[in-house]
N, C-alpha and C positions, 0 to 999 in steps of 0.2 A: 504494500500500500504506500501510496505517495500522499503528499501534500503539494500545496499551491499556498503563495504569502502573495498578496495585493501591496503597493506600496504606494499610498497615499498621501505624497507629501505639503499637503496647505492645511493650514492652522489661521484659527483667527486672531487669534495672537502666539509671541512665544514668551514658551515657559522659563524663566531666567536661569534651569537648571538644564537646561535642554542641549544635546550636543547632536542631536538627529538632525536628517537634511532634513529642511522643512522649510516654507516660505507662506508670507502673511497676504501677499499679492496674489488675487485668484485670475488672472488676467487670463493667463495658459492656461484655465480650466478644464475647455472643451477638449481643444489643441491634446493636453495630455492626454485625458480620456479614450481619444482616436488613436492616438498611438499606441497606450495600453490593449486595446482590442487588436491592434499590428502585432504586436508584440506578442499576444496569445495566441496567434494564427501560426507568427513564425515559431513558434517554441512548443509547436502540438509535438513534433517528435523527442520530445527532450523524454519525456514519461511514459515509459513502455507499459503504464501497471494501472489500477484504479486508481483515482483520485480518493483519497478518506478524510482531507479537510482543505479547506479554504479556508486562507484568512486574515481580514483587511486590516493593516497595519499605519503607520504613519507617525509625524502626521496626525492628522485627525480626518480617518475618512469618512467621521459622523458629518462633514459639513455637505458631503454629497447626497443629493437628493435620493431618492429611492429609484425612480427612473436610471438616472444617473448607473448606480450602484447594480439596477437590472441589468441593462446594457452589458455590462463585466460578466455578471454571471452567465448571460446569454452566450456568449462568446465562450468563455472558457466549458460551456454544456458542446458548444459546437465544434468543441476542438479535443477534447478529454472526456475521459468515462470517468462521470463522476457517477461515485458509489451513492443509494438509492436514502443511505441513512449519513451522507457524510457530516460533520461539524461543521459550519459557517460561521466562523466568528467576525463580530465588528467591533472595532474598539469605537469609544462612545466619548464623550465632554457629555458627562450629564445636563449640562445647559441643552446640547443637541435632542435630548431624550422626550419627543411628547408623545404624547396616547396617537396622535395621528401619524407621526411618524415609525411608532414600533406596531402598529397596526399593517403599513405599507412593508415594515420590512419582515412583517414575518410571511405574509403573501408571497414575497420573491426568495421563502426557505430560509432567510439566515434564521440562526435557530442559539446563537452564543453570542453574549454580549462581555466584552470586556469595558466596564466604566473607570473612565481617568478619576478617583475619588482623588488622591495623593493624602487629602487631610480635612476631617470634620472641622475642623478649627479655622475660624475666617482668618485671625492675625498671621496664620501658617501659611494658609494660602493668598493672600497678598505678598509675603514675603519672597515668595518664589513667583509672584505672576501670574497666576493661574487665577480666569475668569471666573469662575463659578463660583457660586455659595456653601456655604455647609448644607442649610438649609433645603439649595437647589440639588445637591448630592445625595441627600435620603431620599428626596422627592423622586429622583430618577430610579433609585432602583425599587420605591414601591410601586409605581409606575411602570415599570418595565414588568415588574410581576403582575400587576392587576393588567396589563395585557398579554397574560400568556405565557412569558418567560418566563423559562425553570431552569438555566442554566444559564447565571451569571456569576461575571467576576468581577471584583475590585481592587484597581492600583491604590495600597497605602506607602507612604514613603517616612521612615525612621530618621532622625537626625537633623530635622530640619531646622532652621531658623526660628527662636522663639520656642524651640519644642524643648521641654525635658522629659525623665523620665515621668512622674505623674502626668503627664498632657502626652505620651504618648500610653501608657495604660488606659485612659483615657477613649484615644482612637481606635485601637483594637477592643476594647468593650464595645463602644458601640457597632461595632464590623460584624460582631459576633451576635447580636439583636439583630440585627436585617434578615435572616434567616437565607444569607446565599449560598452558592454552592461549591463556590472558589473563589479563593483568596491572596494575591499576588504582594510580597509586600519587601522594597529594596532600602537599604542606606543610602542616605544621600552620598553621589560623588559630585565634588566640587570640578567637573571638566571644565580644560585648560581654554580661556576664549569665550567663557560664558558669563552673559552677565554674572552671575551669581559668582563666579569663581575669580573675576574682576572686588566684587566687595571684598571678599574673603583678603586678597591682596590689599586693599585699603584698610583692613583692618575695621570696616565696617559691619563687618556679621565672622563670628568665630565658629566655626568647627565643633560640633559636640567632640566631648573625649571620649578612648577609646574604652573605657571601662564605661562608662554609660551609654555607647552602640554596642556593647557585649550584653550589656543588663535589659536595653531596648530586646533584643534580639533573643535574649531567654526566656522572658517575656513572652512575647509574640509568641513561638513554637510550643511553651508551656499550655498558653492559655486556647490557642487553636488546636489543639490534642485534646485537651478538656472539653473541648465542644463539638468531638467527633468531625474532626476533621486530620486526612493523612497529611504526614507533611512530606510529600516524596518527591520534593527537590529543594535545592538552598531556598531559594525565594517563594516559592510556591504550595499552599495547602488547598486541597480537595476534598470535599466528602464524598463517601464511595460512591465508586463510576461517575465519578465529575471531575477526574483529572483533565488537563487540555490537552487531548488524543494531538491537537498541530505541534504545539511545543513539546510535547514525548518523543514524538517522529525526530526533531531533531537531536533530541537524547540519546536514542534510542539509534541515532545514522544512518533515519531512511533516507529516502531520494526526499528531494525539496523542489521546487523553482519558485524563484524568486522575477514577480515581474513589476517592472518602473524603474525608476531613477536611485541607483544605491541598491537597489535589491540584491539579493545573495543566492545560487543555487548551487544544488550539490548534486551530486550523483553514486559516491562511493569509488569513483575513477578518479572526478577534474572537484574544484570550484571554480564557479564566475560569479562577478560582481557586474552588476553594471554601472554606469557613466554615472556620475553624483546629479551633475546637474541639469535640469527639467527642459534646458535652452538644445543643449547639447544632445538628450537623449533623443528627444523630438526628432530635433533635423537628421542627426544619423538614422533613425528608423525611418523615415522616411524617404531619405536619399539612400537610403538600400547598404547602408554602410557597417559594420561591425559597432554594436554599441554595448560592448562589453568585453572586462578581459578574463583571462582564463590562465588555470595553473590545473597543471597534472600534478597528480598526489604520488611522492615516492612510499616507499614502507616506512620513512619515516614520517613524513607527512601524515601517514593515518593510524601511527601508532597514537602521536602526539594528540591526533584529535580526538581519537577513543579513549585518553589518558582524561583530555578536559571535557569530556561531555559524562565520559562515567561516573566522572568525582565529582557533577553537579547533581545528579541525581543521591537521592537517600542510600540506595542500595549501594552504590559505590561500583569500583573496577570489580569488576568477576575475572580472576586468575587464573579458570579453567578457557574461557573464551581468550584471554591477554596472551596464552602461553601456546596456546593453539594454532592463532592468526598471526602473531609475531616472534614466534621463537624464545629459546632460551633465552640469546644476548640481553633481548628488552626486555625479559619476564626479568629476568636477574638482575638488570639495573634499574627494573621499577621498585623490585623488593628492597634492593641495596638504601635507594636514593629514600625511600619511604621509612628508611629506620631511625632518622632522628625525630621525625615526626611521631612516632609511634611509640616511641621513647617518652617524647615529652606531651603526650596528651592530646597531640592535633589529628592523629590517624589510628584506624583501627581495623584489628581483622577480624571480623566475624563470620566464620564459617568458612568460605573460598571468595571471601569480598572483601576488597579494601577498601574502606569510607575515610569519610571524614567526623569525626565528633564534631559537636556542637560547637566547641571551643577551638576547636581549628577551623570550621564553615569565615569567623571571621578575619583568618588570614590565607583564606580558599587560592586565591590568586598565588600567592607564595610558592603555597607549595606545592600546584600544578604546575608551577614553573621548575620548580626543582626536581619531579617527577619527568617533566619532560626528556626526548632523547635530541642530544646535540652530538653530532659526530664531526 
Protein backbone atom coordinates (compact mmCIF):
# COMPACT_ATOMS: atom_id res chain seq x y z
CA UNK A 1 0.00 0.00 0.00
CA UNK A 2 1.13 3.43 -0.88
CA UNK A 3 0.31 6.96 0.20
CA UNK A 4 -0.02 10.33 -1.66
CA UNK A 5 0.94 13.99 0.52
CA UNK A 6 -0.87 17.15 -1.30
CA UNK A 7 1.25 20.01 -0.68
CA UNK A 8 -0.55 23.18 -0.18
CA UNK A 9 1.47 25.80 0.34
CA UNK A 10 -0.66 29.41 1.09
CA UNK A 11 -1.56 30.46 4.47
CA UNK A 12 -3.39 33.50 5.54
CA UNK A 13 -0.99 34.53 7.44
CA UNK A 14 2.58 33.03 8.87
CA UNK A 15 3.20 31.58 11.86
CA UNK A 16 6.22 33.36 13.41
CA UNK A 17 7.57 29.79 14.26
CA UNK A 18 7.08 28.49 10.86
CA UNK A 19 10.05 27.28 8.61
CA UNK A 20 7.74 25.50 5.89
CA UNK A 21 7.41 26.83 2.21
CA UNK A 22 4.42 28.60 2.45
CA UNK A 23 3.23 32.05 1.03
CA UNK A 24 0.57 34.72 2.26
CA UNK A 25 -0.18 35.97 -1.50
CA UNK A 26 -2.89 33.70 -3.18
CA UNK A 27 -2.32 35.30 -6.45
CA UNK A 28 -0.94 31.80 -8.09
CA UNK A 29 -3.81 30.16 -6.69
CA UNK A 30 -5.57 28.78 -9.79
CA UNK A 31 -2.12 28.71 -11.64
CA UNK A 32 -0.89 26.20 -8.98
CA UNK A 33 -3.97 24.05 -8.74
CA UNK A 34 -3.53 23.34 -12.70
CA UNK A 35 -0.21 22.39 -12.23
CA UNK A 36 -0.98 20.07 -9.29
CA UNK A 37 -3.54 18.08 -11.43
CA UNK A 38 -0.19 18.07 -14.39
CA UNK A 39 1.76 16.85 -11.93
CA UNK A 40 -0.69 14.00 -10.83
CA UNK A 41 -1.06 12.85 -14.40
CA UNK A 42 2.76 12.94 -14.81
CA UNK A 43 3.58 10.92 -11.71
CA UNK A 44 0.42 8.08 -12.34
CA UNK A 45 3.47 5.74 -12.90
CA UNK A 46 5.44 6.42 -9.84
CA UNK A 47 2.97 3.95 -7.62
CA UNK A 48 2.67 0.51 -8.96
CA UNK A 49 0.22 -0.58 -5.78
CA UNK A 50 -3.16 0.88 -4.19
CA UNK A 51 -3.25 4.10 -2.87
CA UNK A 52 -4.35 3.77 1.38
CA UNK A 53 -4.10 7.44 2.19
CA UNK A 54 -4.14 10.92 0.81
CA UNK A 55 -3.00 13.61 2.50
CA UNK A 56 -3.39 17.49 2.38
CA UNK A 57 -0.60 19.13 3.83
CA UNK A 58 0.98 22.67 3.89
CA UNK A 59 0.50 25.33 4.35
CA UNK A 60 -2.99 25.48 5.14
CA UNK A 61 -4.91 23.65 2.55
CA UNK A 62 -8.13 24.55 4.71
CA UNK A 63 -8.19 27.83 2.61
CA UNK A 64 -9.06 25.88 -0.55
CA UNK A 65 -12.60 25.72 -1.30
CA UNK A 66 -14.15 22.32 -1.41
CA UNK A 67 -14.52 22.42 -5.22
CA UNK A 68 -11.15 23.50 -5.33
CA UNK A 69 -9.98 20.57 -3.04
CA UNK A 70 -12.54 18.17 -5.48
CA UNK A 71 -10.73 18.95 -8.54
CA UNK A 72 -7.32 17.07 -6.76
CA UNK A 73 -9.18 14.27 -5.69
CA UNK A 74 -10.74 13.95 -9.10
CA UNK A 75 -7.48 13.62 -10.71
CA UNK A 76 -5.60 11.64 -8.43
CA UNK A 77 -9.05 8.96 -8.80
CA UNK A 78 -8.06 9.28 -12.60
CA UNK A 79 -4.61 8.46 -12.31
CA UNK A 80 -4.38 5.88 -9.05
CA UNK A 81 -6.24 3.04 -7.43
CA UNK A 82 -7.33 4.41 -4.74
CA UNK A 83 -8.22 1.96 -2.00
CA UNK A 84 -12.30 1.98 -1.59
CA UNK A 85 -11.70 2.71 2.40
CA UNK A 86 -8.43 4.98 2.09
CA UNK A 87 -7.65 7.89 4.87
CA UNK A 88 -8.15 11.45 3.49
CA UNK A 89 -6.72 13.78 5.62
CA UNK A 90 -6.88 17.70 5.64
CA UNK A 91 -5.08 19.64 7.98
CA UNK A 92 -7.49 22.48 9.02
CA UNK A 93 -6.97 26.44 10.89
CA UNK A 94 -9.81 25.99 12.94
CA UNK A 95 -10.81 29.44 11.92
CA UNK A 96 -11.36 27.41 8.31
CA UNK A 97 -13.66 24.88 10.10
CA UNK A 98 -17.60 25.64 9.45
CA UNK A 99 -20.75 23.35 9.56
CA UNK A 100 -20.98 24.33 5.77
CA UNK A 101 -17.69 23.60 4.94
CA UNK A 102 -17.12 20.06 6.65
CA UNK A 103 -20.58 19.26 5.31
CA UNK A 104 -18.89 19.91 1.48
CA UNK A 105 -15.83 18.19 2.43
CA UNK A 106 -17.11 15.03 3.69
CA UNK A 107 -19.35 14.70 0.23
CA UNK A 108 -15.85 14.80 -1.66
CA UNK A 109 -14.72 11.48 1.08
CA UNK A 110 -12.19 13.32 3.00
CA UNK A 111 -12.84 11.46 6.02
CA UNK A 112 -9.40 12.82 8.77
CA UNK A 113 -9.09 16.03 9.93
CA UNK A 114 -6.00 17.35 11.33
CA UNK A 115 -6.61 20.80 13.30
CA UNK A 116 -3.78 23.48 13.75
CA UNK A 117 -4.89 23.90 17.62
CA UNK A 118 -0.98 24.61 18.61
CA UNK A 119 -2.51 26.33 22.16
CA UNK A 120 -6.00 26.84 24.08
CA UNK A 121 -4.21 29.85 25.49
CA UNK A 122 -4.96 33.32 23.57
CA UNK A 123 -1.50 35.17 25.11
CA UNK A 124 0.30 31.74 23.43
CA UNK A 125 -1.10 32.07 20.42
CA UNK A 126 -0.59 35.61 19.71
CA UNK A 127 2.86 35.14 20.69
CA UNK A 128 3.74 32.87 17.96
CA UNK A 129 1.06 34.60 15.40
CA UNK A 130 -1.33 32.40 14.98
CA UNK A 131 -4.95 33.66 13.83
CA UNK A 132 -7.20 31.80 15.66
CA UNK A 133 -8.84 31.88 19.06
CA UNK A 134 -8.84 29.49 21.99
CA UNK A 135 -12.32 29.85 21.81
CA UNK A 136 -12.58 29.44 17.80
CA UNK A 137 -10.34 26.12 18.49
CA UNK A 138 -12.85 24.15 20.73
CA UNK A 139 -15.55 25.50 18.58
CA UNK A 140 -13.95 23.77 15.52
CA UNK A 141 -13.55 20.48 16.72
CA UNK A 142 -17.09 20.27 18.28
CA UNK A 143 -18.18 21.25 15.00
CA UNK A 144 -16.27 19.12 13.06
CA UNK A 145 -17.80 16.38 15.38
CA UNK A 146 -21.52 17.55 15.27
CA UNK A 147 -20.89 17.10 11.48
CA UNK A 148 -19.91 13.66 11.37
CA UNK A 149 -16.34 13.43 12.07
CA UNK A 150 -14.81 10.71 14.11
CA UNK A 151 -11.55 10.95 13.33
CA UNK A 152 -9.76 13.98 14.29
CA UNK A 153 -6.51 15.29 15.24
CA UNK A 154 -5.00 18.14 17.02
CA UNK A 155 -1.56 20.04 16.78
CA UNK A 156 -0.55 21.13 20.51
CA UNK A 157 2.99 22.70 20.68
CA UNK A 158 5.03 22.53 24.20
CA UNK A 159 7.55 25.30 25.20
CA UNK A 160 6.08 28.14 23.83
CA UNK A 161 6.24 31.60 24.75
CA UNK A 162 4.48 32.77 27.92
CA UNK A 163 3.81 28.83 28.56
CA UNK A 164 5.17 27.10 31.75
CA UNK A 165 4.68 24.10 33.03
CA UNK A 166 1.19 24.63 34.81
CA UNK A 167 -0.23 26.47 31.56
CA UNK A 168 0.86 23.60 29.62
CA UNK A 169 -0.96 20.93 32.14
CA UNK A 170 -3.31 23.02 31.43
CA UNK A 171 -3.59 22.55 27.42
CA UNK A 172 -3.32 18.83 27.47
CA UNK A 173 -6.20 18.64 30.09
CA UNK A 174 -8.20 20.38 28.01
CA UNK A 175 -7.18 18.14 24.78
CA UNK A 176 -8.09 15.34 26.69
CA UNK A 177 -12.05 16.63 27.24
CA UNK A 178 -12.74 17.03 23.56
CA UNK A 179 -13.19 13.46 23.29
CA UNK A 180 -10.73 13.17 19.82
CA UNK A 181 -9.12 10.54 18.43
CA UNK A 182 -5.45 11.64 17.94
CA UNK A 183 -3.21 13.78 19.36
CA UNK A 184 -0.14 15.23 17.63
CA UNK A 185 1.99 17.28 20.03
CA UNK A 186 5.95 18.96 19.26
CA UNK A 187 8.46 21.22 21.23
CA UNK A 188 8.90 24.37 20.16
CA UNK A 189 12.14 24.60 17.67
CA UNK A 190 13.31 28.01 17.57
CA UNK A 191 14.22 27.69 13.38
CA UNK A 192 17.01 29.60 12.01
CA UNK A 193 15.33 32.95 9.87
CA UNK A 194 12.04 32.80 11.79
CA UNK A 195 10.51 35.57 13.17
CA UNK A 196 10.33 33.92 16.37
CA UNK A 197 13.80 32.74 16.22
CA UNK A 198 14.80 36.42 15.25
CA UNK A 199 13.26 37.59 19.10
CA UNK A 200 14.93 34.66 20.62
CA UNK A 201 18.33 36.41 19.30
CA UNK A 202 17.15 39.86 20.65
CA UNK A 203 16.62 38.59 23.73
CA UNK A 204 13.03 39.21 23.46
CA UNK A 205 11.37 35.81 24.23
CA UNK A 206 13.66 33.18 26.16
CA UNK A 207 13.76 29.43 25.47
CA UNK A 208 11.95 27.24 28.01
CA UNK A 209 14.74 25.08 29.95
CA UNK A 210 15.48 21.96 29.25
CA UNK A 211 14.21 20.27 32.49
CA UNK A 212 10.96 21.90 32.01
CA UNK A 213 10.59 20.47 28.07
CA UNK A 214 11.51 17.09 29.83
CA UNK A 215 8.79 17.62 32.70
CA UNK A 216 6.22 19.24 29.72
CA UNK A 217 6.84 16.10 27.96
CA UNK A 218 6.22 13.54 30.87
CA UNK A 219 3.46 15.14 31.32
CA UNK A 220 1.80 14.87 28.12
CA UNK A 221 2.65 10.82 27.55
CA UNK A 222 1.73 10.37 31.32
CA UNK A 223 -1.60 11.91 31.08
CA UNK A 224 -2.46 10.74 27.30
CA UNK A 225 -1.87 6.98 28.44
CA UNK A 226 -4.27 7.64 31.36
CA UNK A 227 -6.98 8.55 28.98
CA UNK A 228 -6.49 5.45 26.61
CA UNK A 229 -4.74 6.65 24.27
CA UNK A 230 -1.38 4.64 22.44
CA UNK A 231 1.44 6.61 22.37
CA UNK A 232 3.22 4.92 19.39
CA UNK A 233 5.45 7.50 18.11
CA UNK A 234 7.71 10.53 19.79
CA UNK A 235 5.11 13.15 18.91
CA UNK A 236 2.13 11.28 18.40
CA UNK A 237 -0.85 9.58 20.42
CA UNK A 238 -3.84 7.42 19.05
CA UNK A 239 -6.73 5.72 20.56
CA UNK A 240 -7.09 2.27 19.06
CA UNK A 241 -7.36 2.03 15.20
CA UNK A 242 -6.84 5.98 15.17
CA UNK A 243 -3.26 5.85 14.47
CA UNK A 244 -2.54 8.05 11.04
CA UNK A 245 -2.31 4.85 8.79
CA UNK A 246 -0.35 8.26 6.10
CA UNK A 247 2.30 9.10 8.77
CA UNK A 248 2.97 5.04 9.63
CA UNK A 249 3.56 4.52 5.96
CA UNK A 250 6.34 6.70 6.22
CA UNK A 251 7.51 4.84 9.53
CA UNK A 252 7.00 2.05 8.43
CA UNK A 253 9.18 2.99 4.46
CA UNK A 254 6.29 2.47 2.33
CA UNK A 255 6.25 4.11 -1.07
CA UNK A 256 5.04 7.96 -0.72
CA UNK A 257 4.68 10.67 -3.59
CA UNK A 258 4.89 13.77 -2.71
CA UNK A 259 3.04 16.23 -5.18
CA UNK A 260 3.79 20.43 -5.25
CA UNK A 261 6.23 22.74 -4.60
CA UNK A 262 8.86 21.09 -1.78
CA UNK A 263 7.16 17.83 -1.79
CA UNK A 264 9.17 14.71 -0.84
CA UNK A 265 8.64 11.03 -2.52
CA UNK A 266 10.02 7.98 -1.90
CA UNK A 267 10.01 4.69 -3.27
CA UNK A 268 12.50 2.31 -1.39
CA UNK A 269 15.11 2.63 -4.44
CA UNK A 270 15.41 6.88 -5.04
CA UNK A 271 14.00 10.14 -3.14
CA UNK A 272 12.94 13.32 -4.83
CA UNK A 273 12.11 16.51 -3.79
CA UNK A 274 10.66 18.97 -5.77
CA UNK A 275 11.47 22.62 -6.64
CA UNK A 276 10.65 24.86 -3.35
CA UNK A 277 9.32 27.54 -5.04
CA UNK A 278 5.59 27.97 -6.58
CA UNK A 279 7.12 30.49 -9.53
CA UNK A 280 9.51 27.95 -10.52
CA UNK A 281 7.55 24.74 -10.14
CA UNK A 282 4.77 26.04 -12.33
CA UNK A 283 6.73 27.12 -15.21
CA UNK A 284 8.85 23.84 -15.32
CA UNK A 285 5.68 21.64 -15.20
CA UNK A 286 4.43 23.37 -17.69
CA UNK A 287 7.30 23.92 -20.00
CA UNK A 288 7.78 20.14 -19.95
CA UNK A 289 10.95 20.42 -17.91
CA UNK A 290 12.25 18.25 -14.93
CA UNK A 291 10.97 19.89 -11.61
CA UNK A 292 12.48 17.94 -9.27
CA UNK A 293 15.78 16.35 -8.12
CA UNK A 294 16.40 12.93 -7.29
CA UNK A 295 19.02 10.65 -5.23
CA UNK A 296 19.52 6.82 -5.51
CA UNK A 297 19.65 5.27 -2.02
CA UNK A 298 23.14 3.28 -1.50
CA UNK A 299 22.93 0.52 1.56
CA UNK A 300 23.82 3.05 3.26
CA UNK A 301 21.46 5.48 2.59
CA UNK A 302 18.66 3.19 3.64
CA UNK A 303 20.38 1.77 6.49
CA UNK A 304 20.56 5.35 7.85
CA UNK A 305 16.86 5.92 7.01
CA UNK A 306 15.40 2.78 8.60
CA UNK A 307 17.94 3.67 11.72
CA UNK A 308 15.79 7.23 11.82
CA UNK A 309 12.26 6.26 11.00
CA UNK A 310 12.43 3.16 13.48
CA UNK A 311 13.64 5.06 16.50
CA UNK A 312 10.71 7.58 15.84
CA UNK A 313 8.34 5.07 16.27
CA UNK A 314 7.53 3.49 20.02
CA UNK A 315 8.55 0.06 19.14
CA UNK A 316 11.81 1.12 18.02
CA UNK A 317 14.67 -0.74 15.57
CA UNK A 318 13.78 -4.57 15.24
CA UNK A 319 17.24 -6.30 15.13
CA UNK A 320 15.90 -9.29 13.42
CA UNK A 321 14.80 -7.06 10.28
CA UNK A 322 18.32 -4.49 10.88
CA UNK A 323 20.53 -7.74 10.60
CA UNK A 324 18.69 -9.22 7.95
CA UNK A 325 18.42 -6.27 5.22
CA UNK A 326 21.87 -4.99 6.34
CA UNK A 327 24.39 -7.39 7.54
CA UNK A 328 26.56 -7.88 10.28
CA UNK A 329 28.89 -4.74 9.72
CA UNK A 330 25.72 -2.28 10.43
CA UNK A 331 23.88 -4.67 12.98
CA UNK A 332 27.25 -4.58 14.88
CA UNK A 333 27.98 -0.91 14.62
CA UNK A 334 24.27 -0.08 15.52
CA UNK A 335 24.78 -2.36 18.68
CA UNK A 336 28.29 -0.95 19.39
CA UNK A 337 27.22 2.98 18.75
CA UNK A 338 23.95 2.29 20.88
CA UNK A 339 25.85 1.22 24.00
CA UNK A 340 26.41 4.45 25.68
CA UNK A 341 23.06 5.29 25.36
CA UNK A 342 21.85 2.28 26.86
CA UNK A 343 24.27 2.64 29.57
CA UNK A 344 23.06 5.91 30.52
CA UNK A 345 19.20 5.71 30.27
CA UNK A 346 18.44 7.05 26.63
CA UNK A 347 18.16 3.53 24.87
CA UNK A 348 16.70 0.36 25.58
CA UNK A 349 16.35 -3.30 24.44
CA UNK A 350 13.23 -4.99 24.84
CA UNK A 351 12.83 -8.11 23.48
CA UNK A 352 14.66 -7.98 19.64
CA UNK A 353 14.00 -3.86 19.61
CA UNK A 354 15.99 -1.12 20.31
CA UNK A 355 13.89 2.08 21.57
CA UNK A 356 14.26 4.85 22.83
CA UNK A 357 13.05 5.78 26.79
CA UNK A 358 11.28 8.55 27.43
CA UNK A 359 14.32 10.34 28.78
CA UNK A 360 16.22 9.83 25.67
CA UNK A 361 13.00 10.80 23.17
CA UNK A 362 14.29 14.37 24.29
CA UNK A 363 17.74 14.05 22.93
CA UNK A 364 16.18 11.67 19.88
CA UNK A 365 18.15 13.79 17.21
CA UNK A 366 21.50 12.99 19.17
CA UNK A 367 21.53 9.94 19.20
CA UNK A 368 20.03 8.84 15.67
CA UNK A 369 22.99 10.64 14.66
CA UNK A 370 25.33 8.63 16.47
CA UNK A 371 23.45 5.47 15.53
CA UNK A 372 24.00 6.54 12.07
CA UNK A 373 26.47 4.74 9.41
CA UNK A 374 29.38 7.03 8.15
CA UNK A 375 31.89 5.30 6.06
Amino acid sequence: MAGIYIHIPFCKSKCSYCDFYSKTDFSQRKELIDCLIKEIHLQKNYIDENVETIYFGGGTPSVLSSDELERILSALEANFLIEEDAEITLEANPDDLTAEYLNALKLIKINRLSIGVQSFDNKQLKAINRRHSSEAALTAVEVSKNNGFNNISIDLIFGLPEQDLASWKEQVNKAMYLDIQHLSAYGLMYEEGTPLWRKMKKGEVVPVDDETSIAMYHYLVKTCVENGFEHYEISNFAKPDFRSRHNSAYWQEKTYLGIGPSAHSYNGISRQWNILSISQYCRKINQGETFYEKEILSLQDKYNDFVMVSLRTMDGINFEILQKRFGEKMYNHCLKSAEAFINNGKLAIDKNFLRLTIDGVMTSDQIIVELMYVS
